[in-house]
Each structure stands twice: as structure tokens, then as C-alpha cells.
LUMDO-970190 format. One record per residue: chain; x, y, z of N, C-alpha, C, CB in turn; residue in one letter. Coordinates in Angstrom, 2 decimals. Glycine has a CB too. Layout:
N
 kette     n.X     n.Y     n.Z    ca.X    ca.Y    ca.Z     c.X     c.Y     c.Z    cb.X    cb.Y    cb.Z rest
     A       X       Y       Z       X       Y       Z       X       Y       Z       X       Y       Z    A
...
//
This chain:
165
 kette     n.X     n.Y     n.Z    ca.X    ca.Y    ca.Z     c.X     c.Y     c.Z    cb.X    cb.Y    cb.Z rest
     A   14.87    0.08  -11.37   14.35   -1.23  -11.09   14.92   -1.71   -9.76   14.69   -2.22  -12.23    X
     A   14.48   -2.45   -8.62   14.37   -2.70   -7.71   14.17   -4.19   -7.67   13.63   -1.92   -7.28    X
     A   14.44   -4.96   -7.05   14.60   -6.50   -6.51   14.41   -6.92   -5.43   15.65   -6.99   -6.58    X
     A   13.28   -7.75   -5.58   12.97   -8.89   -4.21   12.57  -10.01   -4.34   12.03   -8.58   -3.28    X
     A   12.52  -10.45   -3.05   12.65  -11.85   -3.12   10.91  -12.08   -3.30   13.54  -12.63   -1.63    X
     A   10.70  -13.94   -3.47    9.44  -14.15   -3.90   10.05  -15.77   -3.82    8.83  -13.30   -5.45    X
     A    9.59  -16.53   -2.44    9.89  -17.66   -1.98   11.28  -18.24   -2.43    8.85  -18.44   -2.29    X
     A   12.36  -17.34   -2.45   13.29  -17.63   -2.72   13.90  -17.35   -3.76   13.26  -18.40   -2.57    X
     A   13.03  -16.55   -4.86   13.31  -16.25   -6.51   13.29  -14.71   -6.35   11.98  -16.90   -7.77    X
     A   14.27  -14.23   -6.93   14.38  -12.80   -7.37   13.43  -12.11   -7.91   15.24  -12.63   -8.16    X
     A   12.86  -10.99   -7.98   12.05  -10.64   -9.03   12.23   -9.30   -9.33   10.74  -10.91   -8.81    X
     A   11.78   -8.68  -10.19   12.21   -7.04  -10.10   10.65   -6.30  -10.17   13.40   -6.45  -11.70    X
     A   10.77   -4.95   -9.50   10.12   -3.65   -9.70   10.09   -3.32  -11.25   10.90   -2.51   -8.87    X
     A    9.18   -2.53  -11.77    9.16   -1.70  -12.55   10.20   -0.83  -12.42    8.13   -1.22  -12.54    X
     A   10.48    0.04  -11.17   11.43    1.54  -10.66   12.03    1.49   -9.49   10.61    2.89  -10.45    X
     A   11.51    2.55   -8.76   11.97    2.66   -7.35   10.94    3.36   -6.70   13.32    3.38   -7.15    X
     A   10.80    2.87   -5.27    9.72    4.10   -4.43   10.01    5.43   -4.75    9.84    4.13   -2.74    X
     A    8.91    6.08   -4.34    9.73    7.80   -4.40   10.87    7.90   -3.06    8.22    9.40   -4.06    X
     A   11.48    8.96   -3.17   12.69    9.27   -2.56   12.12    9.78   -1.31   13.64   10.26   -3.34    X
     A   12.11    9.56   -0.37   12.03   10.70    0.86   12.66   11.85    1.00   12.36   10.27    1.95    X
     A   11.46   12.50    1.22   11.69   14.29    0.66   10.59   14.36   -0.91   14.02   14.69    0.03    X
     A   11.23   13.65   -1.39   10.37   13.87   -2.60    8.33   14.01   -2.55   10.88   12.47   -3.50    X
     A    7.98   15.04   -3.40    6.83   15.15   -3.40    5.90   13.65   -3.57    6.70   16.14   -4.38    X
     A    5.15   13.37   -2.83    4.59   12.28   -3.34    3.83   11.87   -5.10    3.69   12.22   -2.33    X
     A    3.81   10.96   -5.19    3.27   10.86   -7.18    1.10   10.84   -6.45    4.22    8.07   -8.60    X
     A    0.93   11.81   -7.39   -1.04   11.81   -6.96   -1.06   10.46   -7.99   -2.48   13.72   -7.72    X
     A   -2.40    9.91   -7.28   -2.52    8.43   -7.98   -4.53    8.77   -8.12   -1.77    6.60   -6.55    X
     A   -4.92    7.79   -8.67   -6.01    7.32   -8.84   -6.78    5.96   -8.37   -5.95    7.41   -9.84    X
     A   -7.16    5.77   -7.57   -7.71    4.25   -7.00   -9.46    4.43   -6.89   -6.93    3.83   -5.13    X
     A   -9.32    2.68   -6.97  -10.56    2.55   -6.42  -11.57    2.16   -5.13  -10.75    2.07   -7.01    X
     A  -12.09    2.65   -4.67  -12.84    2.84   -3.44  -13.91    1.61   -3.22  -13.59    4.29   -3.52    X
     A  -14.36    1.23   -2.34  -15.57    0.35   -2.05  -16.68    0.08   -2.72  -16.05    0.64   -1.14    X
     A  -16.94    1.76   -2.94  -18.23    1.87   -3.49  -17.63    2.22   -4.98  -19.30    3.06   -2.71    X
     A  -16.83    2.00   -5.57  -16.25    2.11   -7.05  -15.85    3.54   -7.09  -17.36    1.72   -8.33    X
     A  -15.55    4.32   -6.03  -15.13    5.80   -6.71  -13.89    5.78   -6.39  -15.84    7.23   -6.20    X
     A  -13.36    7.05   -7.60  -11.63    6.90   -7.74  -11.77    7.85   -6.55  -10.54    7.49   -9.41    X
     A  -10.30    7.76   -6.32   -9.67    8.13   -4.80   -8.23    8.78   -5.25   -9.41    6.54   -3.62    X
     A   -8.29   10.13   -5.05   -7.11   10.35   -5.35   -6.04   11.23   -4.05   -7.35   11.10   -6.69    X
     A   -4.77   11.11   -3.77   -3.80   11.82   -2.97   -5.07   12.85   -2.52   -2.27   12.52   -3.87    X
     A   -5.19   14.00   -3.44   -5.78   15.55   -3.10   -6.94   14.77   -2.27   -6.39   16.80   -4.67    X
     A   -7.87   14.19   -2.03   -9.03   13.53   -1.72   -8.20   13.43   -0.07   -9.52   11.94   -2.82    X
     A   -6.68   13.13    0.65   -6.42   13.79    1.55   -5.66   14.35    2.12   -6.61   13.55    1.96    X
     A   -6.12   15.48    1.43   -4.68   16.82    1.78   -5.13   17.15    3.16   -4.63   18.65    0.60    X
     A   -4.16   17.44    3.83   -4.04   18.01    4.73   -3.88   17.07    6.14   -5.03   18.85    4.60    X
     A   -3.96   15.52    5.76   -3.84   14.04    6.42   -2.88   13.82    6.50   -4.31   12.94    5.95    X
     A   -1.53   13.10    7.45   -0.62   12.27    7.01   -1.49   10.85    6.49    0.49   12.08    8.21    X
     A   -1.13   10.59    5.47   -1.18    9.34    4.96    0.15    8.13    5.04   -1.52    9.68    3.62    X
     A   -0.57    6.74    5.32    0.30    5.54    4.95   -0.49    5.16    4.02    0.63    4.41    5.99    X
     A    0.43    4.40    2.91    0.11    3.73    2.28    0.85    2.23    2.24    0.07    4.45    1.36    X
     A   -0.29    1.37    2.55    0.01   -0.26    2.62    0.12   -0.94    1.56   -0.91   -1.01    3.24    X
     A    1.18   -0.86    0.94    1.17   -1.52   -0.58    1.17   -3.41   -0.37    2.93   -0.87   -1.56    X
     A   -0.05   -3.94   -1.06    0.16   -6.12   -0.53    0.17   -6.24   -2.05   -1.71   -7.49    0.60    X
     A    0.31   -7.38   -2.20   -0.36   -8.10   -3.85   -1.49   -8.28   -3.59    0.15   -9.60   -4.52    X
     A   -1.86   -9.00   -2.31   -3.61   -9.11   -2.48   -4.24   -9.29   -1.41   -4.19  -10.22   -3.31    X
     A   -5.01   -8.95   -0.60   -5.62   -9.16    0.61   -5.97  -10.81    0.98   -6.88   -8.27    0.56    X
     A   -5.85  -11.36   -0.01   -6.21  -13.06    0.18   -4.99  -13.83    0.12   -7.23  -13.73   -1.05    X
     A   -3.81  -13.27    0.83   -2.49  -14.04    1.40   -2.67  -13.64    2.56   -0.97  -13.73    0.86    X
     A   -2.01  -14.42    3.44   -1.55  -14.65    4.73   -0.70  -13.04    5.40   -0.46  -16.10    4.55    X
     A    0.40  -13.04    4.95    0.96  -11.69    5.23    0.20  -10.50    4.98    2.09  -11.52    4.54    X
     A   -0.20  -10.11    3.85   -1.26   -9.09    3.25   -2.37   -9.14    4.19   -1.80   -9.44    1.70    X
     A   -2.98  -10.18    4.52   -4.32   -9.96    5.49   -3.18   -9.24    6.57   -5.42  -11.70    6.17    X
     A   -2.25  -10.26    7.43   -1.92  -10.00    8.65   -1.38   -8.59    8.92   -1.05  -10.96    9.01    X
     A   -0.53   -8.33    7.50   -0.53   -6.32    7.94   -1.56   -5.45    7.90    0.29   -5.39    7.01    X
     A   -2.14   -5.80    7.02   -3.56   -4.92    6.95   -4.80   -4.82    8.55   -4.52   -5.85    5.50    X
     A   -4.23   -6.09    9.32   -4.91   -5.96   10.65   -4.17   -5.16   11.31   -5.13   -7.16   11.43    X
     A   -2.85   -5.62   11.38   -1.81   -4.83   12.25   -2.10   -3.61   11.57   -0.13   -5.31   12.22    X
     A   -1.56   -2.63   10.97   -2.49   -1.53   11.02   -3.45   -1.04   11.57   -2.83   -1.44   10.40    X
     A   -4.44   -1.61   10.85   -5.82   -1.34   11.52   -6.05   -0.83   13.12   -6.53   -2.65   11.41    X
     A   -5.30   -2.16   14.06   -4.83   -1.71   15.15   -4.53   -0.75   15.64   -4.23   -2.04   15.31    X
     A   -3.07   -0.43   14.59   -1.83    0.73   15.15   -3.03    2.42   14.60    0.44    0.48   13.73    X
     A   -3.86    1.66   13.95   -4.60    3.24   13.49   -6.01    3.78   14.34   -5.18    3.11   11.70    X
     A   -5.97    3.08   15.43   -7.02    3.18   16.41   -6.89    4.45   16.90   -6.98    2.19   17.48    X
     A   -7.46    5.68   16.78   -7.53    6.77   17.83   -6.48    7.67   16.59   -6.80    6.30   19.78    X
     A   -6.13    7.34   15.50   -5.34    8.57   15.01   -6.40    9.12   13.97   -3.74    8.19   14.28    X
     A   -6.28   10.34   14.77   -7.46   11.40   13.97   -6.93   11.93   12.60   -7.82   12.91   14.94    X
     A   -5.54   12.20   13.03   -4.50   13.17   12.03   -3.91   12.19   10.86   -2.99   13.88   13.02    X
     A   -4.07   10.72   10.80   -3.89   10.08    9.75   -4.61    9.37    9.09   -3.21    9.58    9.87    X
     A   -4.81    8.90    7.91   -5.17    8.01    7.09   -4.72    6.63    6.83   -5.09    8.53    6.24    X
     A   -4.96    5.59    7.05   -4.48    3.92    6.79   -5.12    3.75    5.05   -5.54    2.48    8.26    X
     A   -4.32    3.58    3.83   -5.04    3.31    2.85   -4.59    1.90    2.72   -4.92    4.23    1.70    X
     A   -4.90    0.86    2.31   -4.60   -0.51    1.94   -4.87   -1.01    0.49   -5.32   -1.32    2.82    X
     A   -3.55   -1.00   -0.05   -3.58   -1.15   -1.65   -3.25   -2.25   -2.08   -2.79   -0.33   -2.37    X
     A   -4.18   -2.92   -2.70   -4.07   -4.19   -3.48   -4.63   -4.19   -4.98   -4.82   -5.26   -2.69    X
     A   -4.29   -5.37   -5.45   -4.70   -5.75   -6.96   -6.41   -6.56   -6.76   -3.25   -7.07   -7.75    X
     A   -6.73   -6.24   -5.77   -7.75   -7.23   -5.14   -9.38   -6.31   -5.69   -7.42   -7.36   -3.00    X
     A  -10.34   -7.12   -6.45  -11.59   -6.20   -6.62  -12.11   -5.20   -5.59  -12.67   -7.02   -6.82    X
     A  -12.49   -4.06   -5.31  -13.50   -2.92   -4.63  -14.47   -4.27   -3.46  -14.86   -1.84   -6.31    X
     A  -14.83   -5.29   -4.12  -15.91   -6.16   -3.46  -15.07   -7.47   -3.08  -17.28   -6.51   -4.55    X
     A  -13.91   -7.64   -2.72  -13.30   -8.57   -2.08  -12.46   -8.18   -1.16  -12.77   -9.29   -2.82    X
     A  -12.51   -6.51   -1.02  -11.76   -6.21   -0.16  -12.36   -5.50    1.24  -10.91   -5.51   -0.83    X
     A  -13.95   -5.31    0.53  -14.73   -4.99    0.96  -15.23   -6.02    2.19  -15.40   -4.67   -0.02    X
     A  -15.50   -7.37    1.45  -15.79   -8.44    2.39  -14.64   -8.98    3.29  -16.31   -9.54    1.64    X
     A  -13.42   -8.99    2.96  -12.14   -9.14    3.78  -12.13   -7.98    5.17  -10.73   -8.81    2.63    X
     A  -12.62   -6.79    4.71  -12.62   -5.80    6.18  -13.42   -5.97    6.33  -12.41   -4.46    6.47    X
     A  -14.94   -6.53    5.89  -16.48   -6.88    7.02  -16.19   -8.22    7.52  -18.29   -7.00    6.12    X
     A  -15.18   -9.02    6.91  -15.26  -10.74    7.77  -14.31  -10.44    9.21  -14.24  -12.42    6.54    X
     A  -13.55   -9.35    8.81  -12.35   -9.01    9.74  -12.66   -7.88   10.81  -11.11   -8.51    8.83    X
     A  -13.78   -7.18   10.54  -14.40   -6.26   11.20  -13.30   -5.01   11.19  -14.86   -6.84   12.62    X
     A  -12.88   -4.18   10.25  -11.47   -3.53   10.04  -12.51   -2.46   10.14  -10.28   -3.79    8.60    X
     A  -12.02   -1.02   10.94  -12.57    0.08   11.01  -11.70    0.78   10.47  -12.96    0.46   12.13    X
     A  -10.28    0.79   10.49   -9.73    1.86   10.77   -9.16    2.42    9.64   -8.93    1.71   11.71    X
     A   -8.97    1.14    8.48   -7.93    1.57    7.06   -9.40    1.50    6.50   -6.33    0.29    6.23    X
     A   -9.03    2.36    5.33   -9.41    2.31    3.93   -9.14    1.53    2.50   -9.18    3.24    3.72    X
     A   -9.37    0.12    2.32   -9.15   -0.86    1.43   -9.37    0.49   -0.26  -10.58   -2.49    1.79    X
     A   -8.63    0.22   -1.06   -8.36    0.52   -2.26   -7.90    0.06   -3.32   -7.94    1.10   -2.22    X
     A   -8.38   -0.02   -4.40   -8.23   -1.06   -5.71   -6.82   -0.73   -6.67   -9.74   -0.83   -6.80    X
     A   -6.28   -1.25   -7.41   -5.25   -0.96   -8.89   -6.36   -1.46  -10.01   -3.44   -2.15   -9.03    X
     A   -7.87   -1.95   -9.14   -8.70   -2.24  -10.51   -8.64   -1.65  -11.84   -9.91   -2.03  -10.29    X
     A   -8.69   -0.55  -12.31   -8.70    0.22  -13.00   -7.66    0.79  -13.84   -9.12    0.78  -12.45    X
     A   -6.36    0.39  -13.33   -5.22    1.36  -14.09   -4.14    0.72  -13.14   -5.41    3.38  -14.01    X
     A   -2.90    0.47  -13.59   -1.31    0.27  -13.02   -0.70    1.06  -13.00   -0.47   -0.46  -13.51    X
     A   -1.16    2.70  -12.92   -0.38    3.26  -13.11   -0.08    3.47  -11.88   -0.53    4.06  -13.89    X
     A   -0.92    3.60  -10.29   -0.17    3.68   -9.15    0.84    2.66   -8.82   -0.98    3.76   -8.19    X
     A    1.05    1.79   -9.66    1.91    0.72   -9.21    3.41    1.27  -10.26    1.08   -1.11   -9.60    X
     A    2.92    1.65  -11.12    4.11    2.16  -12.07    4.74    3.05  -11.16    3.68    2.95  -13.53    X
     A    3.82    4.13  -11.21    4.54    5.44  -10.33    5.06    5.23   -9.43    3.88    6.41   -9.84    X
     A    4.83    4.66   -8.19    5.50    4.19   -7.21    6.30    3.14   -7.36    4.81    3.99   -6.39    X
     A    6.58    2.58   -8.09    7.82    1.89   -8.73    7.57    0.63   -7.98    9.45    2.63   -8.49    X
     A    6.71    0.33   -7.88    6.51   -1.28   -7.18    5.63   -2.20   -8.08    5.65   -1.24   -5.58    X
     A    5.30   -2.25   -9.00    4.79   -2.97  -10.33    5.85   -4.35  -10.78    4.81   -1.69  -11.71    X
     A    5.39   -5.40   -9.77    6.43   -6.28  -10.53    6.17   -6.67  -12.22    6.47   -7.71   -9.68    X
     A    7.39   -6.99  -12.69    7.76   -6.97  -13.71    7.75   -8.26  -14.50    8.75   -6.44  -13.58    X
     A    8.56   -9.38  -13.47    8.86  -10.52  -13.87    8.05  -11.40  -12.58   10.54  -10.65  -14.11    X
     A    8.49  -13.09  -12.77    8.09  -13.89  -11.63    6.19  -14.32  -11.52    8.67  -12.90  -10.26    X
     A    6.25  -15.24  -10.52    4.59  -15.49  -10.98    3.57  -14.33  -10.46    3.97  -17.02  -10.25    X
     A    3.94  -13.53  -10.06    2.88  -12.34   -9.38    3.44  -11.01  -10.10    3.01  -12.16   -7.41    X
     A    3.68  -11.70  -11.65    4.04  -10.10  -12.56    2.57   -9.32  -12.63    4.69  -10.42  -14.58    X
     A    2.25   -8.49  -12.76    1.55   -7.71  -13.03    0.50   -7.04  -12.13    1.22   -8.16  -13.87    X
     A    1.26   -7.30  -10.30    0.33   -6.96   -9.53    1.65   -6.28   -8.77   -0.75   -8.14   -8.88    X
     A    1.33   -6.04   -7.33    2.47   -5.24   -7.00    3.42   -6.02   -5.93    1.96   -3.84   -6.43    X
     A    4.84   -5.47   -5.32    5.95   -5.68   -4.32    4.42   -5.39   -3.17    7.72   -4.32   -4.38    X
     A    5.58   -5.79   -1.77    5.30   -5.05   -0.43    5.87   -4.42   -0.84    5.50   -5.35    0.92    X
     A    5.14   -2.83    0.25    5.62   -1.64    0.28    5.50   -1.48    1.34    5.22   -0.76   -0.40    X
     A    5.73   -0.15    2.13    4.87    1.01    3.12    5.76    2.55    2.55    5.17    0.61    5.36    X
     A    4.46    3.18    1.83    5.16    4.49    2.07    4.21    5.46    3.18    5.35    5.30    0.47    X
     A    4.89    6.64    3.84    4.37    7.55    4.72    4.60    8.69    3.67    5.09    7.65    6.26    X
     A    3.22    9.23    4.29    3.06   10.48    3.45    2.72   11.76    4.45    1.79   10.23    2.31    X
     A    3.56   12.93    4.50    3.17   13.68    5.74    1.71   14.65    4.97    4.78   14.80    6.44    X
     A    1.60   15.63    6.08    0.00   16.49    5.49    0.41   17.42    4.46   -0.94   17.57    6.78    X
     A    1.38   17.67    3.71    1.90   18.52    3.49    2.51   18.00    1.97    2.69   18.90    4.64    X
     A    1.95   16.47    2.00    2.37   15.86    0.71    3.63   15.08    0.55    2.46   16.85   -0.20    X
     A    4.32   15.21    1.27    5.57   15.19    0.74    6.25   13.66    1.46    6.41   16.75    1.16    X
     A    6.98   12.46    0.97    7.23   11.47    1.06    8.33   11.44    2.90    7.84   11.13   -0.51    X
     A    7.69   10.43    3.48    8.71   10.93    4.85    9.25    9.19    4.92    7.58   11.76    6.78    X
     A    8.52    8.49    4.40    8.79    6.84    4.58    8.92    5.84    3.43    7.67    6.24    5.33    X
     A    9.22    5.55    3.41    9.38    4.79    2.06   10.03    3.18    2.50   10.58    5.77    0.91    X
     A    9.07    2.42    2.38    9.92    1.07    2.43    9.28   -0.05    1.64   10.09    0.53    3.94    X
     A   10.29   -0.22    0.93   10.31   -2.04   -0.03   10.59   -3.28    0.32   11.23   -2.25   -1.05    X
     A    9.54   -3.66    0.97    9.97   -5.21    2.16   10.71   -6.10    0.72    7.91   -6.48    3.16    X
     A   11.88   -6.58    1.78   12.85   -7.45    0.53   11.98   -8.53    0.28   14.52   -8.14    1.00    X
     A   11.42   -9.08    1.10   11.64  -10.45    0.57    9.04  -10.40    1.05   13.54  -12.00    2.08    X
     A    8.71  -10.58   -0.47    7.09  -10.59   -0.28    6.43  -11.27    0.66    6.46  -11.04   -1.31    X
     A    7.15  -12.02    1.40    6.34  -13.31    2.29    7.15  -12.48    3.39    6.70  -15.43    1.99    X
     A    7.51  -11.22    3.74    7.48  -11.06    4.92    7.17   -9.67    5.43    8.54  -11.53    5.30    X
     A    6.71   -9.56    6.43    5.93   -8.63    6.93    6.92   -7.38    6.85    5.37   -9.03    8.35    X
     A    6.06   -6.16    7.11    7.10   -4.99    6.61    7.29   -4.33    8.74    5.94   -3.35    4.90    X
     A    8.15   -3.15    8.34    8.60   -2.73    9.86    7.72   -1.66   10.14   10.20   -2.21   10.08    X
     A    6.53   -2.40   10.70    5.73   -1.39   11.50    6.09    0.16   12.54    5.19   -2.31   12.32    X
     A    7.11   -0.74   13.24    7.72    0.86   14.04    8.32    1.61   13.30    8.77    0.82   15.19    X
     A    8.96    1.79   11.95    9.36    2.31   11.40    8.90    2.81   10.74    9.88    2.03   11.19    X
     A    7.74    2.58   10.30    6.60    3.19    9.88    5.22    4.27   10.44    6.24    2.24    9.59    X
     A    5.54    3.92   11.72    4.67    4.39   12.46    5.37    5.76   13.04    4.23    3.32   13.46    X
     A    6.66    5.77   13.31    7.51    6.25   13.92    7.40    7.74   12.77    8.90    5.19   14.12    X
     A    6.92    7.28   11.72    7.07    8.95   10.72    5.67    9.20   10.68    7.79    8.94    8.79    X
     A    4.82    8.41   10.64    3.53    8.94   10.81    2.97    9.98   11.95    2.85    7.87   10.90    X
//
């Protein structure tokens, strides 16, 4: 279990991110058009994964642009953007925002990517959706980044993120 902040209130994780080094956990999500999305879907990609609670906060929109940005011209990676947010609200959030570059993805369906990756809050008023995250995932599967922004109302470390991608 893991702890962060949430306007000043503690809250806990379900676990812990995976370990760097460690194999990444394959997950199941949902896609735009409602299809599950899983890790294998892109082998051979470095992947990030943008863990928000929901694309309709302030921070959560604002990383999900920043990204978008930083993912201009990278052929060799993937931007996924994971929220508790419907297939069709995340959909209209990257057409109001004009987002090319990430791939919006659902927990509609199942908590278990939020379990596995150990970011499933537990307690506090946003129990049952997820922490900030960023994990990096190299082509090869295997976990190179891992970060649990302390405190939810604040943005996570882009260069540090980018820097393993």
C-alpha cells in the first residue's frame, strides 16, 4: 500500500507500482471504439502509461496535453492515457482538444489494471478510481519508469519520464 496526498488528506493505494526492471503486469482496457486493448496489442513499442482519475480535472486534462505534445514525431512510442472516464468522454475531451498523439483508454470494464498496478485508491473521496501515475514501458516489456505523483493535484515529472522513453 502506497500513500498520497488528496488536497491535503492522505489516502492510500491498493499496492505499489511495479518495480523497475520488473516485467510489466498485461492489462485489459477500453478503447474508443469499445475494444479491449491489451500490453501484447504493443509489443515491440516503448510504451507510457498516463495514469489521471479522470480526464475532466484540471491536472488530468493538462498532462494528457503535455504529452500529447512531448509525443509529436515519436514513431518508436506509444502515449496511452488511463482514466476511470467512459470510451465516449474521453473521446470528446481529445476531439474538443484536438489530441493526435495519445491514445485515451478506459478502467470501464474491470479494476483490475488499477489493482495490478497498485494505484487503485482505496480510501478518501476518489476511492474506487485511480492515484497519478506515469509508468514507462520499454519494447521489450519490461518496466523502466515508474512514478506515483505524491500529492493528486499535482502534475507528474515529465523529463523524467521522457528521459526513459
Amino acid at each position: 500500500m502506497a500513500t498520497v496526498a488528496l488536497q491535503g488528506q492522505t489516502v492510500h493505494t491498493i499496492g505499489e507500482l511495479p518495480e523497475v526492471g520488473s516485467a510489466a503486469p498485461d492489462f485489459k482496457l477500453v478503447n474508443s471504439k469499445l475494444q479491449d486493448k491489451t500490453l501484447a496489442d504493443y509489443a515491440g513499442k516503448k510504451v507510457l502509461l498516463n495514469i489521471v482519475p479522470s480526464l475532466d480535472t484540471p491536472v488530468c486534462a493538462l498532462s494528457t496535453k503535455r504529452f500529447n505534445q512531448l509525443a509529436e514525431g515519436r514513431g518508436d512510442a506509444v502515449m496511452l492515457m488511463i482514466s476511470s472516464d467512459l470510451p465516449f468522454a474521453q473521446s470528446r475531451f481529445c476531439g474538443v482538444e484536438k489530441l493526435k498523439n495519445v491514445q485515451p483508454l478506459s478502467l470501464m470494464r474491470s479494476r483490475k489494471f488499477a489493482k495490478d498496478y497498485g494505484v487503485l485508491l482505496i480510501d478518501g473521496p476518489l476511492a474506487g478510481i485511480t492515484a497519478r501515475a506515469v509508468v514507462v514501458i520499454d519494447a521489450q516489456g519490461k518496466v523502466v519508469h515508474a512514478e506515483l505523483v505524491d500529492d493528486i493535484a499535482n502534475e507528474p515529472d515529465y523529463d523524467a519520464a521522457m528521459k526513459c522513453l
